[in-house]
matplotlib code that plots the C-alpha trace (Angstrom):
import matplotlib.pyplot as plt

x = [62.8, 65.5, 68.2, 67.0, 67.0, 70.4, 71.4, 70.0, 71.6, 74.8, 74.9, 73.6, 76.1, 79.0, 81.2, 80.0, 83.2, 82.7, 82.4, 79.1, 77.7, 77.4, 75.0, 73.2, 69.9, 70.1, 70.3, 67.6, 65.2, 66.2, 65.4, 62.0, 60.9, 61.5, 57.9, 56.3, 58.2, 57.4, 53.0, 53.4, 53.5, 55.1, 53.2, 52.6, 49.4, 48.7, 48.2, 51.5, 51.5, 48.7, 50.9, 54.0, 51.8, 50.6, 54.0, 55.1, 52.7, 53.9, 57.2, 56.4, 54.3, 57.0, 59.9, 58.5, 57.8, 61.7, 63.0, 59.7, 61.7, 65.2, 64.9, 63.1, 65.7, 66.0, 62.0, 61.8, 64.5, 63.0, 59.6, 60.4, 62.6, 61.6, 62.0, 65.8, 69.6, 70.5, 73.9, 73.7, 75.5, 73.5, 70.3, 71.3, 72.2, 69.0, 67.2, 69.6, 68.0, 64.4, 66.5, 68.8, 65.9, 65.2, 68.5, 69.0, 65.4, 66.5, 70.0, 68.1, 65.0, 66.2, 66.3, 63.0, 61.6, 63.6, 62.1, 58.4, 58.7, 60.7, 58.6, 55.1, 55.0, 54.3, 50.9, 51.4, 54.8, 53.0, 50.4, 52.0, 54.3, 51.8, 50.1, 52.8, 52.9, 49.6, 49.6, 53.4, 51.3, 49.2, 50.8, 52.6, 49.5, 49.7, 53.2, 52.6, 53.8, 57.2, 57.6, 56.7, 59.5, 59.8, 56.6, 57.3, 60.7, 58.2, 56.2, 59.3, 60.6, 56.9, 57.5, 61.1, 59.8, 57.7, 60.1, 62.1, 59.9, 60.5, 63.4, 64.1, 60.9, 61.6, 64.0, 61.3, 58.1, 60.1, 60.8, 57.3, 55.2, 57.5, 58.7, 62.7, 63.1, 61.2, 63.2, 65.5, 62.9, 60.4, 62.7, 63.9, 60.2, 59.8, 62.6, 61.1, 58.3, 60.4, 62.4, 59.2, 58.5, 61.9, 61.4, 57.6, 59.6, 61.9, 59.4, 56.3, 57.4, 59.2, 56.2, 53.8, 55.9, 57.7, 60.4, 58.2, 58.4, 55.0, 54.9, 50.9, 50.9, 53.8, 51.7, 48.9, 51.6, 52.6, 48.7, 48.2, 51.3, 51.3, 47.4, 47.3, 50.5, 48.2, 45.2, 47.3, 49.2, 45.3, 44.5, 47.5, 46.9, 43.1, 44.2, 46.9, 45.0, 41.8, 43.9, 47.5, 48.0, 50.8, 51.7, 50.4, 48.8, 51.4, 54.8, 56.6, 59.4, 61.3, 64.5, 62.3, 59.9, 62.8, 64.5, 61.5, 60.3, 63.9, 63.3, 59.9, 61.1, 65.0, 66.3, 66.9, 69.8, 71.5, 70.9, 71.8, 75.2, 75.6, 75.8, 77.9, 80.7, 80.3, 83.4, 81.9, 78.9, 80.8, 82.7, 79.5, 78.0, 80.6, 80.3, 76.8, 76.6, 79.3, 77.5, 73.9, 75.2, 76.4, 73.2, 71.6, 74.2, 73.4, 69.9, 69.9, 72.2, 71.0, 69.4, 72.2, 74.9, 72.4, 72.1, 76.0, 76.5, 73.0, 71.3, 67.6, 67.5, 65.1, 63.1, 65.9, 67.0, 64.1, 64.5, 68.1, 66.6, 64.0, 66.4, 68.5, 65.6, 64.3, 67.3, 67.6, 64.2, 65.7, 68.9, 67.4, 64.8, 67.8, 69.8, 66.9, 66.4, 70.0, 70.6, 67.5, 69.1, 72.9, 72.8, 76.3, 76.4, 79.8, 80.5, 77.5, 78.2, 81.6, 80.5, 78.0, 80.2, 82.7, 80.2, 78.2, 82.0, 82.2, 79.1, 80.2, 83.2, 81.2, 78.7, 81.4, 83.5, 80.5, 78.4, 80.7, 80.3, 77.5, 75.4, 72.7, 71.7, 75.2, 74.4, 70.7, 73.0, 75.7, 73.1, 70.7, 73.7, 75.0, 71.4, 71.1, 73.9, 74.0, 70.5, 70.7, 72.8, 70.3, 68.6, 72.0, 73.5, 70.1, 70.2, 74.4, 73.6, 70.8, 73.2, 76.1, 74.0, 71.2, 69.5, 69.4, 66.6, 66.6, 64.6, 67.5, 70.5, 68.4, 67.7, 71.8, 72.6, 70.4, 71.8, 74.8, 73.5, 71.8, 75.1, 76.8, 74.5, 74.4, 78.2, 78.4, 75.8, 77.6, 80.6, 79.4, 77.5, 80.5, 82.8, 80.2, 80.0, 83.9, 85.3, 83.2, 81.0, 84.2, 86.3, 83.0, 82.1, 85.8, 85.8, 82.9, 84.4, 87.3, 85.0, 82.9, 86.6, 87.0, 84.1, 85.1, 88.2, 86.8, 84.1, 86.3, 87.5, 84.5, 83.7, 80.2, 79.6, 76.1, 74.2, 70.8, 71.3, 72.3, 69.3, 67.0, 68.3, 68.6, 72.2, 72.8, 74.3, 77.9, 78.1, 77.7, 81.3, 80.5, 77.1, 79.2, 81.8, 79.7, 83.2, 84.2, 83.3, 85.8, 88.6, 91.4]
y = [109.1, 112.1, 109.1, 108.4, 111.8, 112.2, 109.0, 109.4, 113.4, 112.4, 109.9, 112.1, 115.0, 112.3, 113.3, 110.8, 107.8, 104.6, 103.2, 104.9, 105.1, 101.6, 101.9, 105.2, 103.7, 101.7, 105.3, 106.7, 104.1, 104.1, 107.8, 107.6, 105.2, 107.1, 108.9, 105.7, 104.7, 107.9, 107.3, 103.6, 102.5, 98.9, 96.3, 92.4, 90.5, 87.2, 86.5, 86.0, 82.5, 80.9, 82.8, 80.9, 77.7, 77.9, 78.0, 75.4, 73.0, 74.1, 73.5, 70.1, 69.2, 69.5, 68.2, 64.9, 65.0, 65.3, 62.6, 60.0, 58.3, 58.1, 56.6, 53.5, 53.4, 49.9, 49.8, 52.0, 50.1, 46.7, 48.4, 50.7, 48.1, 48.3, 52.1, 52.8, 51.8, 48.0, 49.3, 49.5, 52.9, 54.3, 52.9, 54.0, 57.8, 58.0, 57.2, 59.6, 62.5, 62.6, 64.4, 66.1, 67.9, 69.7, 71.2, 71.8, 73.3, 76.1, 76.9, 77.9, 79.6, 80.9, 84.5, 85.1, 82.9, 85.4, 88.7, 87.2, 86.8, 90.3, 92.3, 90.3, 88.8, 86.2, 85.5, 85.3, 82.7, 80.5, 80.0, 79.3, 77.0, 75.2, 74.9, 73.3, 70.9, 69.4, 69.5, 67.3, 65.0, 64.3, 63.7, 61.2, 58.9, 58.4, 57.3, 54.0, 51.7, 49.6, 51.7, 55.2, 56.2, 59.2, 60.2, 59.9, 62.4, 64.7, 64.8, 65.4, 68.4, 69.9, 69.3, 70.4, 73.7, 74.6, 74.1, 77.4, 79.1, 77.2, 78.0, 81.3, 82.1, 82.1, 84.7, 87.1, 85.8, 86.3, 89.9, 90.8, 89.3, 89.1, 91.5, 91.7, 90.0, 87.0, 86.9, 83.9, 81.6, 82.4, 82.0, 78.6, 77.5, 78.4, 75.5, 73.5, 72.5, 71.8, 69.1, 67.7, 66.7, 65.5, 63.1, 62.1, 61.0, 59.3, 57.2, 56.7, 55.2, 52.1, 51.1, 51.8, 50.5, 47.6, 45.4, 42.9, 40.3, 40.8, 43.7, 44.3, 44.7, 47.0, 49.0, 49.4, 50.4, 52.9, 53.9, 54.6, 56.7, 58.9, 59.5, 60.1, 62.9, 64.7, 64.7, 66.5, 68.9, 69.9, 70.7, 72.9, 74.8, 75.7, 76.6, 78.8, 80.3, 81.0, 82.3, 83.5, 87.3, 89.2, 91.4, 92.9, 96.2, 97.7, 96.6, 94.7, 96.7, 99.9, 98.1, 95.1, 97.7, 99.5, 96.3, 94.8, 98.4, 98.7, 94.9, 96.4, 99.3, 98.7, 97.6, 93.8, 92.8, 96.0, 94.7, 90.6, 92.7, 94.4, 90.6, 89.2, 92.0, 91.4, 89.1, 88.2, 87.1, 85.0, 83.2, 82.6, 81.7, 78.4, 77.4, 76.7, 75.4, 72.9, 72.3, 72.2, 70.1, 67.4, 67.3, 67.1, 64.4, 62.2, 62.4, 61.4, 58.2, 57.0, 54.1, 53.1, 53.7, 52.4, 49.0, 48.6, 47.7, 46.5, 44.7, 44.0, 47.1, 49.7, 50.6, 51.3, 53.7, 55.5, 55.1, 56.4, 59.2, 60.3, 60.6, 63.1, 65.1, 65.1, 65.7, 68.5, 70.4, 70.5, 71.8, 74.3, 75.8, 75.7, 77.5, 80.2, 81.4, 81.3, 83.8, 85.8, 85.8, 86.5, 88.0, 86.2, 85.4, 84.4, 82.4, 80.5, 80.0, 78.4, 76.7, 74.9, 74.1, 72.5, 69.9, 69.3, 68.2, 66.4, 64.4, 63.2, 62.1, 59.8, 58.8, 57.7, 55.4, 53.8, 52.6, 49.3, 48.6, 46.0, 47.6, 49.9, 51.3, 53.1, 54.4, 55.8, 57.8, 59.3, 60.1, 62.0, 63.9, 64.9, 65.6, 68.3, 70.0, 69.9, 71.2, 73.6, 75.3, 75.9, 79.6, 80.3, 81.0, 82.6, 84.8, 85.7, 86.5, 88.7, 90.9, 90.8, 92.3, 94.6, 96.0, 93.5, 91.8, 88.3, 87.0, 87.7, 86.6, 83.6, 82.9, 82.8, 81.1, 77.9, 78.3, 77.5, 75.2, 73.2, 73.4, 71.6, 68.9, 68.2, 67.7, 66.1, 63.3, 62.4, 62.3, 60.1, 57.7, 57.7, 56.7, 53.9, 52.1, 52.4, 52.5, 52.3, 54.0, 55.0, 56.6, 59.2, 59.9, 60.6, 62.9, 64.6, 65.4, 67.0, 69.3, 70.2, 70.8, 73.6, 74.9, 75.5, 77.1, 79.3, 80.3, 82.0, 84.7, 86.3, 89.9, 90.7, 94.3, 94.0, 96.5, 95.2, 95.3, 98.8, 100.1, 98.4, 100.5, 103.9, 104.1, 103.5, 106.9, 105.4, 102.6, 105.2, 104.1, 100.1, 101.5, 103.1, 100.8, 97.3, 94.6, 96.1, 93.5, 91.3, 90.4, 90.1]
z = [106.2, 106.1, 106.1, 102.6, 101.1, 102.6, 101.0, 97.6, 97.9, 98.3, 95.6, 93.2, 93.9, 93.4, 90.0, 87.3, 87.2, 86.0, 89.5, 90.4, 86.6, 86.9, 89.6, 88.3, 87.7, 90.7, 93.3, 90.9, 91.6, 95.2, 95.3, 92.9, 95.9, 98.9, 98.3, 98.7, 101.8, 103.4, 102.8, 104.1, 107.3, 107.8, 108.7, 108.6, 108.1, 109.1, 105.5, 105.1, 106.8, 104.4, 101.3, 102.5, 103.1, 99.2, 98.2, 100.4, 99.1, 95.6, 96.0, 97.9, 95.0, 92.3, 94.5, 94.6, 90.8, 90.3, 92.2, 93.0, 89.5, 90.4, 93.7, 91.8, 89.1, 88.8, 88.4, 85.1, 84.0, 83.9, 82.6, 80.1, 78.7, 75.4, 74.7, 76.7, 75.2, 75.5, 76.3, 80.5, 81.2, 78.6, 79.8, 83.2, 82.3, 80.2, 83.3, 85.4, 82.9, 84.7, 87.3, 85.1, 83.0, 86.0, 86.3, 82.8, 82.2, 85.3, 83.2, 80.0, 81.3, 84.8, 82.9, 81.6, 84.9, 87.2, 85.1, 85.3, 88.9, 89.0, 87.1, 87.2, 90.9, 92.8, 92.0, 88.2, 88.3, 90.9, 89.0, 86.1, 87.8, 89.6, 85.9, 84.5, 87.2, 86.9, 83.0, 83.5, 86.2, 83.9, 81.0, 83.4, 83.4, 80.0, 79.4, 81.5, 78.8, 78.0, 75.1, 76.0, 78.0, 75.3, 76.9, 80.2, 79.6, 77.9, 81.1, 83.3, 81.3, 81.6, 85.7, 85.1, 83.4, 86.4, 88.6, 87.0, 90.2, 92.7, 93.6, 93.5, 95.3, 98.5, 99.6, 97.1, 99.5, 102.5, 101.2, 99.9, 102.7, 106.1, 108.9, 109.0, 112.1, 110.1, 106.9, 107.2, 109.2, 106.3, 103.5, 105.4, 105.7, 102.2, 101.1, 104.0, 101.5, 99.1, 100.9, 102.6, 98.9, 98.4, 101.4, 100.3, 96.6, 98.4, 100.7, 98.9, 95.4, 96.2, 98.5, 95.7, 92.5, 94.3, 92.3, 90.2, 87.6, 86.5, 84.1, 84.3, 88.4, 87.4, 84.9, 87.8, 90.5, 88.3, 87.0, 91.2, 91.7, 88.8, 89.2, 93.1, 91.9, 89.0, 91.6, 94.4, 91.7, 90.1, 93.7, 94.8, 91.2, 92.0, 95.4, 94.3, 91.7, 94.5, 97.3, 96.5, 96.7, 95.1, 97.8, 100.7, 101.3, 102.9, 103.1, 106.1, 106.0, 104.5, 103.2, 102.0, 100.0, 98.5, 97.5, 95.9, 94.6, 92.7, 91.4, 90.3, 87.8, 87.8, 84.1, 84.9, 82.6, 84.1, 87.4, 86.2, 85.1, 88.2, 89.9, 87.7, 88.4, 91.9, 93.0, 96.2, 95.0, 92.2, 95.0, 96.8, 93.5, 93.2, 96.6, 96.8, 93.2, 94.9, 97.3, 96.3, 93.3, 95.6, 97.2, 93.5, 92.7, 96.0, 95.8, 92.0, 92.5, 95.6, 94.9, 92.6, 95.9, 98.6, 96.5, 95.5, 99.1, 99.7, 97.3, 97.1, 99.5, 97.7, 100.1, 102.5, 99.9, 100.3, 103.8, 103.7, 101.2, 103.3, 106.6, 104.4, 103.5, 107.4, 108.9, 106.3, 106.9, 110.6, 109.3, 107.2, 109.8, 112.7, 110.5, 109.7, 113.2, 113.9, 110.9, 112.7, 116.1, 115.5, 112.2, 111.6, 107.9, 106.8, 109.6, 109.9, 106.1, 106.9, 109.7, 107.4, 105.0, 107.4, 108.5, 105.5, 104.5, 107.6, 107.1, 103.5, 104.4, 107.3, 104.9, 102.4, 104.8, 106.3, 103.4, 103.4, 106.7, 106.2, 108.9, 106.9, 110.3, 110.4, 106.6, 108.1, 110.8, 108.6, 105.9, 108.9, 109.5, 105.6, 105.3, 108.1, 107.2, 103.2, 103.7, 106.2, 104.0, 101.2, 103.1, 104.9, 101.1, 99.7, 103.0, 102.8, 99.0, 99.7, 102.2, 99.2, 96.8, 98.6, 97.1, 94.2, 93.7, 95.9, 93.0, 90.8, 93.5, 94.4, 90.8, 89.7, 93.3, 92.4, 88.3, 89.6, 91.9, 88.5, 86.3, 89.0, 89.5, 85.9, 86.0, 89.3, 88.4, 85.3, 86.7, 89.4, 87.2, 84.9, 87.7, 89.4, 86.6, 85.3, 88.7, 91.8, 94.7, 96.8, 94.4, 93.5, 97.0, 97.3, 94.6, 96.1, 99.1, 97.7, 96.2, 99.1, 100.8, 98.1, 98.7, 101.9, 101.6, 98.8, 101.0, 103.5, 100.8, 100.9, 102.7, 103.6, 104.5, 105.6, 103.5, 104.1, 107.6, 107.7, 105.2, 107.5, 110.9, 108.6, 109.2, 105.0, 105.0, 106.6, 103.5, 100.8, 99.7, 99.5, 97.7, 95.1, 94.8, 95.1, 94.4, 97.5, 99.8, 98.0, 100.4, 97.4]

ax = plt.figure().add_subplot(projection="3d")
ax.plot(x, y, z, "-o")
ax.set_aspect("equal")
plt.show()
């Protein structure tokens, strides 16, 4: 480990400027934890698979509780009749909100979620998310009544709330618990259970709370659905809180057990500060909010897009729905070796980018087509792309800022990510019901063509990479000066 003494030397002889102040702290920490790195020997357990499994069934367990409501849309509005706006755009938006919560539960407590699982671990935000989760799935069951909709928001924000985890989880697992040659594939398997219960929200609920007339077979559809959901969430919480470890006894890597050392014991608004100067990150920042928001947006509206052009066609929506989501797992886990094999960040980013554009703009000139087999096909292939590009940004982030904490990065990525859903869905509800489907998907794809473009500015200068070989000593100028993989 002489590569890290040298490193850590020749930071801390540099003159004092306001370029390396900033990052001070940062070397010190780096330095304080080359004793440890030196006593451990890397290794990986096969622990790490039933750690990433608990996770995974986590994640899968609070995805469905976000969108197993909007994809029935037209349900809840027939049956909680008596407690939404007569007013149709306002019914309609109230209803959009069981999504929404989610993404405006992660803007305001993304902070103090991202320093729990900085600072505490794993163990400790898992099980409070998966807490949350049950006590939401619950609550659920009680709000089955025309006028408790106020209820059943109450129970979504609880879900929402332990969803604050979820996402910024998996790049940290994949860290704590995996070898580097593993990284990417685990931190795509890690969003794989995430979209898995995206697709189950998508199938399941229009099968078990069917369109009816009859408002008491309504009341038991919705009885079985929401108490088969807090039966499944009570179960992933004992299991979590029986069998999830923090970390392992020794660490997988050396440039993983400095990163998640310096996460450890490094001041964490100093290090939030450091990321927010960082003007490739920033760029990266918008892009995926862009096009994660998108996703957000689709998945949110779908029901009311699918039966524009098809009505009396919910369970095709979920259909439709669930071929995004399955297509996207593929996506996502492609993608996740690919970054494993070729180490080619930026472009695989673009690349991305380029066809999750390409796939929108499909999917928006074929939903009038009359042929919902068509729609099935361009929605597979907006899925698999929009996706896959979920680990590919967490990954390129995690080489921008190393050694950040991914918790941190991950944790500002999917902030974005919720702020432009948010926007996105209003602004596509706004414009079905004052314009029409077209002119939104439209709007969409000019975005996503931004995105692109924007995408392209950005310089990646591989420091993870380089820590991980020992061969950090030749980017001590890019350490010091961290906007310098900015291409301005």
């Amino acid at each position: 480990m002489s590569t890290l003494h040298d490193i850590t030397g020749q930071l801390g002889s540099k003159k004092k400027s306001p370029e390396n102040g900033e990052l001070e702290n940062q070397v010190d920490l780096l330095r304080g934890s080359v004793k440890a790195a030196d006593d451990s020997t890397p290794q990986v357990y096969w622990q790490r698979w039933v750690m990433l499994c608990l996770f995974c069934l986590y994640s899968f367990s609070n995805a469905f509780q976000w969108i197993h409501l909007n994809i029935i849309t037209n349900v809840l509005a027939g049956f909680y009749n008596e407690s939404l706006p007569a007013n149709e755009y306002q019914r309609n938006t109230a209803i959009d909100w069981l999504s929404m919560i989610y993404m405006l539960a992660y803007i305001i407590l993304i902070l103090p979620a991202t320093w729990i699982l900085d600072k505490k671990g794993l163990r400790l935000s898992c099980i409070l998310g998966s807490l949350l989760n049950a006590l939401g799935a619950w609550l659920k069951c009680a709000s089955v009544s025309s006028d408790r909709f106020w209820l059943l928001m109450i129970a979504q924000t609880i879900c929402a709330i332990s969803q604050i985890w979820v996402l910024g989880i998996p790049a940290r697992l994949a860290a704590v618990w995996f070898g580097p040659n593993e990284v990417s594939t685990a931190t795509s398997l890690g969003v794989f259970g995430n979209q898995v219960g995206i697709a189950v929200g998508f199938l399941i609920p229009p099968m078990l709370v069917p369109n009816s007339k009859d408002r008491d077979t309504m009341a038991s559809d919705f009885y079985c659905m929401f108490y088969i959901g807090a039966a499944v969430t009570s179960v992933i919480f004992i299991l979590i809180v029986i069998f999830l470890r923090d970390k392992p006894p020794q660490p997988p890597s050396r440039a993983q057990q400095l990163a998640v050392e310096a996460a450890t014991h490094e001041d964490y608004f100093k290090s939030l500060s450091r990321l927010l100067r960082n003007r490739g990150f920033i760029v990266l920042m918008i892009a995926y909010g862009i096009n994660t928001g998108s996703f957000y947006a689709i998945s949110t509206l779908l029901n009311a897009i699918v039966l524009y052009y098809f009505k009396d066609e919910e369970e095709n929506a979920g259909r439709i729905g669930l071929t995004i989501i399955l297509m996207g797992v593929l996506g996502a886990i492609i993608a996740g070796i690919w970054l494993d094999k070729t180490k080619t960040f930026k472009a695989t980013t673009i690349g991305i980018y380029i066809l999750s554009l390409a796939g929108t703009v499909a999917f928006t000139f074929t939903l009038d087509v009359e042929a919902i087999w068509i729609v099935f096909i361009t929605a597979g292939a907006l899925g698999f792309f929009m996706t896959g590009y979920l680990p590919v940004g967490f990954e390129f982030a995690a080489e921008l800022t190393f050694p950040e904490s991914e918790g941190t990065s991950s944790g500002l990525l999917n902030a974005s990510a919720q702020i432009f859903g948010i926007i996105l869905t209003l602004g596509m509800r706004a414009m079905l019901e004052s314009i029409n489907v077209f002119s939104a998907n439209i709007t969409m794809c000019a975005l996503l063509l931004l995105g692109t473009v924007i995408t392209a500015v950005i310089k990646p200068d591989y420091r993870r990479q380089a820590a991980g070989k020992g061969e950090w000593t030749q980017r001590t100028d890019e350490i010091i000066a961290p906007n310098s993989h900015f291409n301005s």
